[in-house]
NUDO-529917 format. One record per residue (C-alpha): residue number from 1; z, y, x. Coordinates in pm, 1 decimal. Layout:
<drenbas>
(NUM; (Z; Y; X)) ...
</drenbas>
This chain:
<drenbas>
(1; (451.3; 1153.5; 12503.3)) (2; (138.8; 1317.9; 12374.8)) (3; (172.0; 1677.1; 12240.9)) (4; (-126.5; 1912.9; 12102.4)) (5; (-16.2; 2250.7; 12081.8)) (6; (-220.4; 2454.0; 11822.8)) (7; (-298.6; 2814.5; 11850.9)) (8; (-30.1; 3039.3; 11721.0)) (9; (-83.6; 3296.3; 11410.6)) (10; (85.1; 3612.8; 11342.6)) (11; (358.3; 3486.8; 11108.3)) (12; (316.8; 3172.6; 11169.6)) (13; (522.2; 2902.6; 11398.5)) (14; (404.2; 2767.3; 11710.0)) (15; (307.7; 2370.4; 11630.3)) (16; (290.2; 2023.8; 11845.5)) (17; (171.9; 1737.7; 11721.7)) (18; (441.2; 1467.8; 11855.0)) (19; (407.1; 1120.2; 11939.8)) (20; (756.3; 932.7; 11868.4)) (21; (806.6; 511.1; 11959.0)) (22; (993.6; 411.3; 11693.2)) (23; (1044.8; 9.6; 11854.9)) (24; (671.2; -100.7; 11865.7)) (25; (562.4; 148.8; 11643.2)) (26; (426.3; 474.5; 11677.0)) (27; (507.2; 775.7; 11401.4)) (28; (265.5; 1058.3; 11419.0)) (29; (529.5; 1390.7; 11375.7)) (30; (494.3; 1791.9; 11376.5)) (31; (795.2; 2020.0; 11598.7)) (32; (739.3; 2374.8; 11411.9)) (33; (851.8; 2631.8; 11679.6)) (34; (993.2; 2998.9; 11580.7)) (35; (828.8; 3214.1; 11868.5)) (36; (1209.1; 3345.3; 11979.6)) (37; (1454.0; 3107.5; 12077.0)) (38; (1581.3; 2888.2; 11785.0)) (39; (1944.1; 2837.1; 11692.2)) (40; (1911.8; 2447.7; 11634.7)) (41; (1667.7; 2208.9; 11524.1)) (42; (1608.9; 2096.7; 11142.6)) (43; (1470.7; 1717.9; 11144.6)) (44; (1336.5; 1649.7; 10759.5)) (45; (1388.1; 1298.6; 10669.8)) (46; (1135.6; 1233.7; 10381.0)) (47; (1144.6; 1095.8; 10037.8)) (48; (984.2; 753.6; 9988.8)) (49; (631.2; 815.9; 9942.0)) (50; (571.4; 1160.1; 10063.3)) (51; (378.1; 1245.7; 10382.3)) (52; (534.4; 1466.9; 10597.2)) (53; (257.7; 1753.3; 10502.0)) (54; (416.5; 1817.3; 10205.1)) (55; (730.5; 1961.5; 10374.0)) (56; (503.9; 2191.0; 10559.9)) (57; (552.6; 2537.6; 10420.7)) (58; (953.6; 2467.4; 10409.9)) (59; (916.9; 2412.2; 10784.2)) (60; (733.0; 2716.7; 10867.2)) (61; (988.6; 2932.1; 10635.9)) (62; (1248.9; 2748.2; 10888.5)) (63; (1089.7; 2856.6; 11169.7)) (64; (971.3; 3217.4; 11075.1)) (65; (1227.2; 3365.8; 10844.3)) (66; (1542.6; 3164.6; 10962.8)) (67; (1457.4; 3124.6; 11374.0)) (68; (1508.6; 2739.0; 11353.9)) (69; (1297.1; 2508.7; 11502.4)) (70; (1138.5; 2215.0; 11275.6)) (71; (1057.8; 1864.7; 11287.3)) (72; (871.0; 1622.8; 11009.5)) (73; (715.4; 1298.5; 11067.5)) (74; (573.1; 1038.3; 10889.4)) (75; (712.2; 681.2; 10846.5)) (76; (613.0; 390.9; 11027.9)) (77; (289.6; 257.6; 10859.7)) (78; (266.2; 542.6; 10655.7)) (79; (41.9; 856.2; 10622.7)) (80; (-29.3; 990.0; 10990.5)) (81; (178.7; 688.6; 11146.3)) (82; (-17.8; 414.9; 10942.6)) (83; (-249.0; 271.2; 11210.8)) (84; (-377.7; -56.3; 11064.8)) (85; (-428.4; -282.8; 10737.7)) (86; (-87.0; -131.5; 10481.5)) (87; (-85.3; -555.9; 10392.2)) (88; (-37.6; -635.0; 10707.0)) (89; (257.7; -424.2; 10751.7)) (90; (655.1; -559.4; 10788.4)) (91; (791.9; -206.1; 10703.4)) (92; (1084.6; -207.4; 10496.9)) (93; (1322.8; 46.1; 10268.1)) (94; (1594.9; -12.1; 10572.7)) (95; (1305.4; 77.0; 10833.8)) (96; (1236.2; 386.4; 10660.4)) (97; (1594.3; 488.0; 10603.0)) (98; (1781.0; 381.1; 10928.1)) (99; (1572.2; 290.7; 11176.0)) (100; (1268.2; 497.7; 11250.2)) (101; (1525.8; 846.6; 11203.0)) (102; (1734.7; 730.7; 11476.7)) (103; (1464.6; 691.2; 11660.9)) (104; (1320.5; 1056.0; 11597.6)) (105; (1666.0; 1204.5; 11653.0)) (106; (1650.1; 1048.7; 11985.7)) (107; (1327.0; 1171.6; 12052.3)) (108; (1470.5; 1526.4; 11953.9)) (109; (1743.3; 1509.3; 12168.9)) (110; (1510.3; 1434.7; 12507.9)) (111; (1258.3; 1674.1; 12421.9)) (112; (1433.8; 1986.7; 12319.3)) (113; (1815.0; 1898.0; 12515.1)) (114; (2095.9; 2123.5; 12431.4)) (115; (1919.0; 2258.3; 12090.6)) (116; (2150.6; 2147.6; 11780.2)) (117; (2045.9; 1929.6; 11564.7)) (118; (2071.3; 1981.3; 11164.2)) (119; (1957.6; 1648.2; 10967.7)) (120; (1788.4; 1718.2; 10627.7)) (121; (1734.2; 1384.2; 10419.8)) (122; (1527.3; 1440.3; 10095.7)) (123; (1579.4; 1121.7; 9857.2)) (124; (1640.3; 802.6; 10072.2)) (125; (1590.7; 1043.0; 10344.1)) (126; (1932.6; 1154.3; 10365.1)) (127; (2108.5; 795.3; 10272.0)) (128; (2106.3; 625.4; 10594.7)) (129; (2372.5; 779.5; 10801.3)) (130; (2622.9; 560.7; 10701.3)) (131; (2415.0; 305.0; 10934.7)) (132; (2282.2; 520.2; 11237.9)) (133; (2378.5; 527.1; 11549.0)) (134; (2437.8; 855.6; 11720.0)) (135; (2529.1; 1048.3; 11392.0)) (136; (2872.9; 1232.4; 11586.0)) (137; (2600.6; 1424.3; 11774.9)) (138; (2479.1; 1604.7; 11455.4)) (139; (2577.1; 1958.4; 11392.2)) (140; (2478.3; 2039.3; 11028.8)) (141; (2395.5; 1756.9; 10724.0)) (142; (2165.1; 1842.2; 10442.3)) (143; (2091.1; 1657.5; 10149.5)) (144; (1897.0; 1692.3; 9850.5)) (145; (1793.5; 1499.6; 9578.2)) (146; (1904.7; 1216.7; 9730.6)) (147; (2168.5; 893.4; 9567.7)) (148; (2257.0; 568.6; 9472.2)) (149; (2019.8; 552.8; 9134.8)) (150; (2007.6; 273.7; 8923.8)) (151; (1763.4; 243.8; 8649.8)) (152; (1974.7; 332.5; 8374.5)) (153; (2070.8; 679.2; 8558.5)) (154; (1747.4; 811.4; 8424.9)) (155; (1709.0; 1018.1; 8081.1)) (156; (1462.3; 918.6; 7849.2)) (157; (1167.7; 895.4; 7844.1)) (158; (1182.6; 905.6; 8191.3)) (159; (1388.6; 562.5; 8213.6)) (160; (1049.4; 381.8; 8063.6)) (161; (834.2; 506.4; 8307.6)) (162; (1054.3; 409.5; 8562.7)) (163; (1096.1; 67.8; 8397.4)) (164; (706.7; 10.2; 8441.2)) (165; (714.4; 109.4; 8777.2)) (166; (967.2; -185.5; 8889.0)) (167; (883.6; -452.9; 8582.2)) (168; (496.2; -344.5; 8531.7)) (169; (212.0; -350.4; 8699.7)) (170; (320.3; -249.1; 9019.3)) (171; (530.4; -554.8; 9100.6)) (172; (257.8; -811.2; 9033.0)) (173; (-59.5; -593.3; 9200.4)) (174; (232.2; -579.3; 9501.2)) (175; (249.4; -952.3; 9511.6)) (176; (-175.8; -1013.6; 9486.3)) (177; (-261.3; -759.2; 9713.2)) (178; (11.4; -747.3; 10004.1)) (179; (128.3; -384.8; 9952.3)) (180; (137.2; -148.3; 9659.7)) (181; (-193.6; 1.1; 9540.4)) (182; (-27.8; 307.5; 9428.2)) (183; (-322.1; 518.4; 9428.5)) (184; (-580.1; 271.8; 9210.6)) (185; (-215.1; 220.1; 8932.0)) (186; (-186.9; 624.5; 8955.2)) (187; (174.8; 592.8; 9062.2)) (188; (147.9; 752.6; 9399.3)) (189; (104.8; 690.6; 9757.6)) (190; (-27.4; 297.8; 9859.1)) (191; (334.2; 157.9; 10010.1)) (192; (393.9; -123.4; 10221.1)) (193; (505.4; -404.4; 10060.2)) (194; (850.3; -428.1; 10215.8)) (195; (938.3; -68.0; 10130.5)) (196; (817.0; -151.4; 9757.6)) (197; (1026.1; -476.9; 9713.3)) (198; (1339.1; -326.8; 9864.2)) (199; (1299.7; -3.5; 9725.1)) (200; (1272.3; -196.6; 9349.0)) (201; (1577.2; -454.2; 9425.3)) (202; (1783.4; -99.8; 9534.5)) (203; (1700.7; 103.5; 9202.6)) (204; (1761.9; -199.5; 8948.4)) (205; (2072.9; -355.7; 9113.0)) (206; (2416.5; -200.6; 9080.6)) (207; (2558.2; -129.5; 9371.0)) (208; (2221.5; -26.9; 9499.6)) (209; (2213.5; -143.5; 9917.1)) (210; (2558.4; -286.5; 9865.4)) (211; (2376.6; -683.6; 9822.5)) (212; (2212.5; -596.4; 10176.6)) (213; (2516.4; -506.8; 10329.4)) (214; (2605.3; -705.2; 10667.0)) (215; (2236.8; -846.5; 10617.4)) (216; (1940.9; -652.0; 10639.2)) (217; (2175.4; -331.5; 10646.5)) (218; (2440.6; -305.8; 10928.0)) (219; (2841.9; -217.3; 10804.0)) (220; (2833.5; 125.0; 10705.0)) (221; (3078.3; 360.7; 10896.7)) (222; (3163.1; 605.2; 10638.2)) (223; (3373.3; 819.0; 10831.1)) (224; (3104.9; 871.1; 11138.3)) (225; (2951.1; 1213.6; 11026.8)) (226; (3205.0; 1490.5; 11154.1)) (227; (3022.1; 1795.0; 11063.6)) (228; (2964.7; 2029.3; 10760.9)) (229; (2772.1; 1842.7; 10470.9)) (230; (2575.6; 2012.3; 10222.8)) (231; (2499.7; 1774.0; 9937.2)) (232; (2190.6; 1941.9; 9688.2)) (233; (2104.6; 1800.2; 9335.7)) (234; (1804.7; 1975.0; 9155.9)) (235; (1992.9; 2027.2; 8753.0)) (236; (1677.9; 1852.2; 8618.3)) (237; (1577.2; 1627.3; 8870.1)) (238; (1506.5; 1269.3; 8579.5)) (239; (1484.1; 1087.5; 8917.4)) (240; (1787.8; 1108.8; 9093.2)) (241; (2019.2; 1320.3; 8881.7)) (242; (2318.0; 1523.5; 8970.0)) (243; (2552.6; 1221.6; 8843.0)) (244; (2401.6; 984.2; 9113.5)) (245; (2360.6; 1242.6; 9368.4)) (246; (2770.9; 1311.5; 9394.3)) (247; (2773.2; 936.5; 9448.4)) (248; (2708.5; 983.0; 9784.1)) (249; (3056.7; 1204.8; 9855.7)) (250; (3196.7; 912.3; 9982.5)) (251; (2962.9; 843.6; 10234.5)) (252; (3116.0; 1134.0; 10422.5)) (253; (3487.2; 1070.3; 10434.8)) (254; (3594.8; 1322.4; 10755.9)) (255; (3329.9; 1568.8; 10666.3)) (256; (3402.0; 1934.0; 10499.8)) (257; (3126.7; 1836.7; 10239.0)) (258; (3031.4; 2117.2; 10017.5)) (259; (2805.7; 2056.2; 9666.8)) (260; (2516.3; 2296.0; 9503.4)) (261; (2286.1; 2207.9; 9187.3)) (262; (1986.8; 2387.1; 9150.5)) (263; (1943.8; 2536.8; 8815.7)) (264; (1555.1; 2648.5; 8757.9)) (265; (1623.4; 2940.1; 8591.7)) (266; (1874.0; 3101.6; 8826.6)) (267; (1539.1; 3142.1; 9005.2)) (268; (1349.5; 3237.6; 8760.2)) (269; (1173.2; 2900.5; 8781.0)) (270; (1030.3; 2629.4; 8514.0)) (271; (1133.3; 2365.4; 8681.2)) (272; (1265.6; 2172.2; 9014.0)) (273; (1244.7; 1843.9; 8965.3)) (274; (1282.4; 1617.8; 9266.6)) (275; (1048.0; 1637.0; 9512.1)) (276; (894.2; 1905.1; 9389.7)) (277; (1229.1; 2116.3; 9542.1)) (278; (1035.9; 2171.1; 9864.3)) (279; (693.4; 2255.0; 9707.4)) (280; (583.0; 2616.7; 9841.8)) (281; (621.0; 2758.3; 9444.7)) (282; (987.3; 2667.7; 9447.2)) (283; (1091.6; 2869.0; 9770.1)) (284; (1273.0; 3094.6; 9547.5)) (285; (1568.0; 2804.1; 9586.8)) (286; (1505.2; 2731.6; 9914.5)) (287; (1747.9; 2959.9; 10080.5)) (288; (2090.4; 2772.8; 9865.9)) (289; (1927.4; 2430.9; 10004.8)) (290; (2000.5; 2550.9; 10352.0)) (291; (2318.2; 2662.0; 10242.0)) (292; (2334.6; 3025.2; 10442.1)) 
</drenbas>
């Protein structure tokens, strides 16, 4: 394991650069460290698309103003953990979702033994439990922003955009080029191709991952998770809306689940939005995402 500790600031967390073997690949994460002892460990699962950076001023308010320790990380392939040509990459939506957490929850549970662990999935970060191994272990679930959405879940105009997304450019610039440009189409982060293609069949099929089911997805055990479930929808998130969000109450049938929407002006804010709930200018809701 290679760890670079960096020097620690008044106020600030103590940080390690992580190195975590996710099968044959390596993902490039970040452990944010209160400097007391912390009461558990938060491990953010990202949404598609977003580099673990983004999530870094949420982490440090983990760390310094609620004493727990932090973990983000970057998909295999993608951002810090992309280490060659994105077209010549085999990631896929059920990598990103199932495989590569488990493996950074095991990681978690050598390096920092005994420490709880909470999981916090943003998006499709926090819809693979159903298919992990090792989920009876957690002590706290989090999730926000994140459902089953199908394409006609989203309000206009919003629905058109995301109609171009899957039936636009982006599907035929996937197919000449290997991956998605996302940067050159303005639409985002360059993905590999497999996380495009399932990500697309997932948001314009009903049913979402059901089709993949005992194929590319293992049986779901719905009743694995044990312990307290927080499930967050942002009230104007056009991505994944509150509707599709409470979809996901049945993934956790022997949990105590418990249900918030975030309304932007109980905060005194313009807007959520989806991933914009962890952006540093939003922190004013940050504090009924944790739940305490």
């Amino acid at each position: 394991m290679n760890v670079r500790i960096e020097t620690v600031q008044i106020g600030q967390p103590i940080k390690q650069e992580i190195e975590i073997r996710s099968g044959v690949h390596r993902l490039a994460g970040r452990l944010f460290h209160p400097t007391g002892t912390p009461k558990a460990v938060v491990i953010i699962n990202a949404a598609t698309g977003v580099r673990q950076r983004y999530y870094e001023a949420f982490a440090t308010w983990l760390a310094v103003e609620r004493g727990l320790a932090c973990v983000t990380y970057d998909y295999r392939d993608f951002g810090e953990s992309q280490s060659g040509a994105l077209r010549s990459s085999r990631a896929t939506m059920v990598d990103w979702a199932v495989h590569d957490p488990i493996a950074v929850r095991d990681h978690i549970w050598s390096l920092l033994p005994g420490l709880p662990i909470w999981h916090l999935g943003h998006s499709i970060g926090g819809m693979g439990l159903a298919f992990q191994d090792g989920v009876s272990g957690l002590e706290r679930v989090i999730t926000v922003a994140s459902g089953p959405v199908h394409l006609r879940d989203h309000p206009w105009p919003y629905r058109a955009l995301a109609a171009a997304f899957w039936y636009g450019p982006a599907p035929l610039a996937t197919r000449l080029l290997g991956y998605l440009p996302g940067r050159k189409l303005g639409v985002g982060p360059d993905l590999p191709s497999g996380v495009y293609w399932q990500w697309r069949k997932w948001c314009t099929t009903q049913g979402f991952f059901a089709g993949d089911i005992g194929a590319a997805l293992p049986y779901p055990d719905y009743n694995a998770v044990g312990c307290p479930v927080r499930i967050v929808a942002a009230a104007d998130d056009k991505l994944v809306p509150p509707k599709a969000v409470w979809r996901t109450m049945d993934f956790y049938r022997e949990a105590v689940v418990t249900q918030k929407v975030l309304k932007p002006d109980a905060y005194g804010l313009q807007s959520i939005g989806h991933i914009e709930v962890f952006a540093e200018e939003n922190q004013a809701c940050w504090d009924d995402v944790l739940g305490e």
